[in-house]
VOPAGU-2260 file (C-alpha; in pm, 1 decimal, decimal comma):
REM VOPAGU-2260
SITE   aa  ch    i         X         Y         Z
SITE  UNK   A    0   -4120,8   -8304,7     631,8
SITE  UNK   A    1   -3921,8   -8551,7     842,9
SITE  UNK   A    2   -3972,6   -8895,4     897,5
SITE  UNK   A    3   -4282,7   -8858,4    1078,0
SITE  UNK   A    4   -4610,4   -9001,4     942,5
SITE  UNK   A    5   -4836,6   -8669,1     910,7
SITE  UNK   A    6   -5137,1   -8933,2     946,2
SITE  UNK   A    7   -5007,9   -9124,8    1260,6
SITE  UNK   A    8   -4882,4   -8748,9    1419,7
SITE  UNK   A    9   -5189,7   -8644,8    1383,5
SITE  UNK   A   10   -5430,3   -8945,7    1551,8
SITE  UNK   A   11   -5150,1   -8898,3    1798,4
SITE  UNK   A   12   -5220,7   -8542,1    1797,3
SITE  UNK   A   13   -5594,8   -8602,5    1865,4
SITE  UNK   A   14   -5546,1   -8788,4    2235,7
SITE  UNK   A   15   -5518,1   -8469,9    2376,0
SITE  UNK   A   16   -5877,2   -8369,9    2502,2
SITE  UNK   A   17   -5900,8   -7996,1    2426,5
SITE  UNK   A   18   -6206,5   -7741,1    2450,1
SITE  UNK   A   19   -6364,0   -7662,6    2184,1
SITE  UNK   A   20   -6380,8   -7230,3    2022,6
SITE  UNK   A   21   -6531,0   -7029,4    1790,0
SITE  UNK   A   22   -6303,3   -6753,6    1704,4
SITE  UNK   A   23   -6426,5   -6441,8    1565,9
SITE  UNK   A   24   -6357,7   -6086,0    1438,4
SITE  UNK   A   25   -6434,6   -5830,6    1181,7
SITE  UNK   A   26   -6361,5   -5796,6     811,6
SITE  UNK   A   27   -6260,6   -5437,3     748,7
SITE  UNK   A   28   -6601,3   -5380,0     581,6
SITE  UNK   A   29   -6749,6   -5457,3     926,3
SITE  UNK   A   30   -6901,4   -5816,8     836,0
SITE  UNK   A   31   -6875,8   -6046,6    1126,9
SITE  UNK   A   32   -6662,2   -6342,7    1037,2
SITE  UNK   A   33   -6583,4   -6682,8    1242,8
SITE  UNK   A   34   -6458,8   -7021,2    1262,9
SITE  UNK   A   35   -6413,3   -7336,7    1506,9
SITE  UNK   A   36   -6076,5   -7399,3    1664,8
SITE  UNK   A   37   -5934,6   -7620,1    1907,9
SITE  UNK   A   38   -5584,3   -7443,6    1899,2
SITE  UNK   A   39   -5629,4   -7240,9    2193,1
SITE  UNK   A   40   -5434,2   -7187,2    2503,3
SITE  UNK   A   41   -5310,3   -6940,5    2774,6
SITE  UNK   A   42   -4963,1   -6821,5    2745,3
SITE  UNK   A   43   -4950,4   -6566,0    3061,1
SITE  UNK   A   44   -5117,9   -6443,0    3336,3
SITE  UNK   A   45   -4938,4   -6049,8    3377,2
SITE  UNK   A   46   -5006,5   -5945,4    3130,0
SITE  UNK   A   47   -5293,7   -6186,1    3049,2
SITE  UNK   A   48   -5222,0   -6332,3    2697,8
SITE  UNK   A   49   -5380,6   -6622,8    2534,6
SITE  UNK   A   50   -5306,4   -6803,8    2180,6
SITE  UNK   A   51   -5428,3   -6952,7    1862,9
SITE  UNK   A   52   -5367,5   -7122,0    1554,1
SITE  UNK   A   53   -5481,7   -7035,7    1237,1
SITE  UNK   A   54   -5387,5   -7300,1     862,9
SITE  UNK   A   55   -5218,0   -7074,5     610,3
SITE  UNK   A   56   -5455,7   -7182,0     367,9
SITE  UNK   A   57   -5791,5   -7038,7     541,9
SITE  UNK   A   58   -5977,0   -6775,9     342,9
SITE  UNK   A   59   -6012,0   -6604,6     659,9
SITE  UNK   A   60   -5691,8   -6531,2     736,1
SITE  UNK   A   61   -5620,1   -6214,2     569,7
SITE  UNK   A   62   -5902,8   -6068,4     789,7
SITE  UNK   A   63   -5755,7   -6243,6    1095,1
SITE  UNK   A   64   -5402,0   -6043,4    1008,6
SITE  UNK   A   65   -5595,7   -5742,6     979,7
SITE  UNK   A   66   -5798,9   -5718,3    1299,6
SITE  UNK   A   67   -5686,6   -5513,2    1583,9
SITE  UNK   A   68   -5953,7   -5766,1    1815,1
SITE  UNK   A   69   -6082,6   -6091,7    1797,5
SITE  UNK   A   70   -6288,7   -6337,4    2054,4
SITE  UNK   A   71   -6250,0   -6658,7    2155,7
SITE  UNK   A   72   -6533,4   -6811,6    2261,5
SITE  UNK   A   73   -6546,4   -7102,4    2466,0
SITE  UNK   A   74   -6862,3   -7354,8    2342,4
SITE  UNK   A   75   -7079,6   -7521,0    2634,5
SITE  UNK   A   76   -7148,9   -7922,5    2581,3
SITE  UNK   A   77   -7499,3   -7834,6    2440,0
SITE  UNK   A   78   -7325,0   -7576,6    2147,1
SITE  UNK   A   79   -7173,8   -7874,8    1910,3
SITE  UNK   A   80   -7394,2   -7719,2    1657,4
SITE  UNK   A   81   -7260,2   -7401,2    1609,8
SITE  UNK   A   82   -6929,7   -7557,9    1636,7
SITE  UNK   A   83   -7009,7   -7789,1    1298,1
SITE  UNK   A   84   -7172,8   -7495,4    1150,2
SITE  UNK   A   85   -6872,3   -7271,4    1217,8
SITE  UNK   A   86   -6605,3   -7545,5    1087,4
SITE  UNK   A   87   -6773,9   -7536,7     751,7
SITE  UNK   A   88   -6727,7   -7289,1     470,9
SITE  UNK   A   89   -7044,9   -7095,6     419,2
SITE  UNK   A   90   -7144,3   -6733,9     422,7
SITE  UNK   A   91   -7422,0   -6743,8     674,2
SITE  UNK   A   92   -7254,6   -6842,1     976,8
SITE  UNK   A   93   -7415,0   -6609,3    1212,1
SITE  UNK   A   94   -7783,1   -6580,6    1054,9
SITE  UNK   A   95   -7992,6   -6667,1    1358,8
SITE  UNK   A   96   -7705,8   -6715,9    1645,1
SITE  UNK   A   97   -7759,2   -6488,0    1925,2
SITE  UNK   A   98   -7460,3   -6233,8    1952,9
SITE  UNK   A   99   -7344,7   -5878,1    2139,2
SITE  UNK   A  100   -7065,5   -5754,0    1959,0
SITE  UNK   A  101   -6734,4   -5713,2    2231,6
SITE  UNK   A  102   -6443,5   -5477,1    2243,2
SITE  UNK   A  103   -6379,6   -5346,6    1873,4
SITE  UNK   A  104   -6712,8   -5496,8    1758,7
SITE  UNK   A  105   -6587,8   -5831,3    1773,9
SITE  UNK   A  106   -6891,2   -6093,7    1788,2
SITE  UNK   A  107   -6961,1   -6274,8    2163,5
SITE  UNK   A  108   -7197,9   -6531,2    2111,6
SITE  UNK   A  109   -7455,4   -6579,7    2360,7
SITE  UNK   A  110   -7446,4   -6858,4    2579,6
SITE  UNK   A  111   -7098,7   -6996,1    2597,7
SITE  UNK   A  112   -6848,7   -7109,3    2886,3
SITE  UNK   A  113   -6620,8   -6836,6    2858,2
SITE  UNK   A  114   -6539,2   -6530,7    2625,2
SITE  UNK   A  115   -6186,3   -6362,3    2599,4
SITE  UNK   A  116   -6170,2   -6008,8    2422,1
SITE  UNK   A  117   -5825,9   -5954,6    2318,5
SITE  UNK   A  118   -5607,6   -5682,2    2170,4
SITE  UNK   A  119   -5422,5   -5867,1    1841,6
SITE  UNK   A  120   -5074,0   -5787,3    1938,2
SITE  UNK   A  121   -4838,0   -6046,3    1764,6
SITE  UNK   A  122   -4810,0   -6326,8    1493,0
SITE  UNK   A  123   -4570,3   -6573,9    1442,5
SITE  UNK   A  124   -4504,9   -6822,9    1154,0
SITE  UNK   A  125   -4622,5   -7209,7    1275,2
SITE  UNK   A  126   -4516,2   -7408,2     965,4
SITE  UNK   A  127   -4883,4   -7454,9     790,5
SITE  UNK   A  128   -5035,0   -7221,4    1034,2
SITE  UNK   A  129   -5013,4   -6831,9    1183,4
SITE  UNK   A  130   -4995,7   -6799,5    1527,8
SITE  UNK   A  131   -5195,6   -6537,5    1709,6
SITE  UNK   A  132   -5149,5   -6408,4    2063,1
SITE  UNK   A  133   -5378,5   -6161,5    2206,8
SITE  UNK   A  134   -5361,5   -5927,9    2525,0
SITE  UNK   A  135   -5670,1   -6030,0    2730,3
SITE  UNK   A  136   -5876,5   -5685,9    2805,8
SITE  UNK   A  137   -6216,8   -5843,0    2919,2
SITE  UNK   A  138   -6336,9   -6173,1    2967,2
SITE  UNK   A  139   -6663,3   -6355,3    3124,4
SITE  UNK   A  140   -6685,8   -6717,9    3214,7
SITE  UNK   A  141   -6980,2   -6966,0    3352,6
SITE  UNK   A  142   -7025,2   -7289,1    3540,2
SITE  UNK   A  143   -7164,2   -7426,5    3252,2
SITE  UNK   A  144   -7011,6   -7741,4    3146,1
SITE  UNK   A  145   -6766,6   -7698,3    2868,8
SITE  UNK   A  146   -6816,4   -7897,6    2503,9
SITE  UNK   A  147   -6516,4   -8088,9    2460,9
SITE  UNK   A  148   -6292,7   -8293,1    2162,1
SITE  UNK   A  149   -6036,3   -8575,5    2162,3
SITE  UNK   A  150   -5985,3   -8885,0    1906,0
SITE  UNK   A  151   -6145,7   -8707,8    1604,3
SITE  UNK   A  152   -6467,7   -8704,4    1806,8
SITE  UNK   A  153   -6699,6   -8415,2    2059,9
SITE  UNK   A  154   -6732,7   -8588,5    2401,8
SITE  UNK   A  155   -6913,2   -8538,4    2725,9
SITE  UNK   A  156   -6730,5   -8444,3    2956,3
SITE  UNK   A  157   -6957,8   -8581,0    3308,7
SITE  UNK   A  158   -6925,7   -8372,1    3605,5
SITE  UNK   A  159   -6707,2   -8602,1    3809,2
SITE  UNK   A  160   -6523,6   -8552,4    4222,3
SITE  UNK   A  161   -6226,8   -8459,3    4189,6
SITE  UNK   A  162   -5902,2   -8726,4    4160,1
């Protein structure tokens, strides 16, 4: 690595107030599968693509690589539990969280901001992590306030007038 202090880059790093997803798909066997990321953003509107980050060394990722779909699924302020339950490593994850399953069976859980359905169409090598983009081909979205992270901590984020 260079010079930079992985530590200090990454407190650094964590001043950026981002949303906060679960991103989910399908193992080939069918089983839904899904974790908590904050690496999500919009890359383009025609065609509408969207992107997110994935570490090398998650046991999910082979399934990830495989999918021809996944979801992103934005969490509402009220959802930081199934965001803590979907950062940890356990096979449960979805016993008793309210899902439909979206376009390729991909798992939209109920009561979020926003859901993206999107078409895996390219990866790209991010140092420690994968990069996936995905083709948007349906998507919902709410009022609802949005549950939101910055300085290693969830935060409120108040409705507030405009600057």
């Amino acid at each position: 690595m260079t010079g930079i202090d992985p530590t200090a880059f990454r407190h650094a790093l964590g001043s950026f107030v981002t949303g906060v997803t679960i991103v989910t798909t399908l193992r080939p066997d069918g089983e839904p599968i899904g974790l908590t990321a904050n690496s999500f953003n919009s890359v383009s509107l025609d065609p509408p693509l969207v992107l997110w980050s994935l570490n090398r060394a998650s046991p999910n990722l082979a399934a990830f690589e495989a999918a021809g779909y996944f979801a992103i699924n934005i969490l509402a302020a009220e959802q930081m539990h199934l965001s803590q339950r979907f950062a940890r490593h356990r096979p449960d994850k979805f016993d008793g969280v309210p899902w439909q399953p979206g376009i390729g069976g991909t798992p939209l859980i109920d009561g979020v901001v926003a859901q993206f359905c999107c078409r895996h169409v390219a990866s790209h090598d991010g140092g420690d992590h994968i990069i996936f983009i995905g083709e948007v081909e349906a998507f919902t979205h709410s009022d609802r306030r949005p549950l939101v992270f910055a300085h290693g901590r969830y935060m409120d984020m108040a409705e507030r007038e405009p600057a």
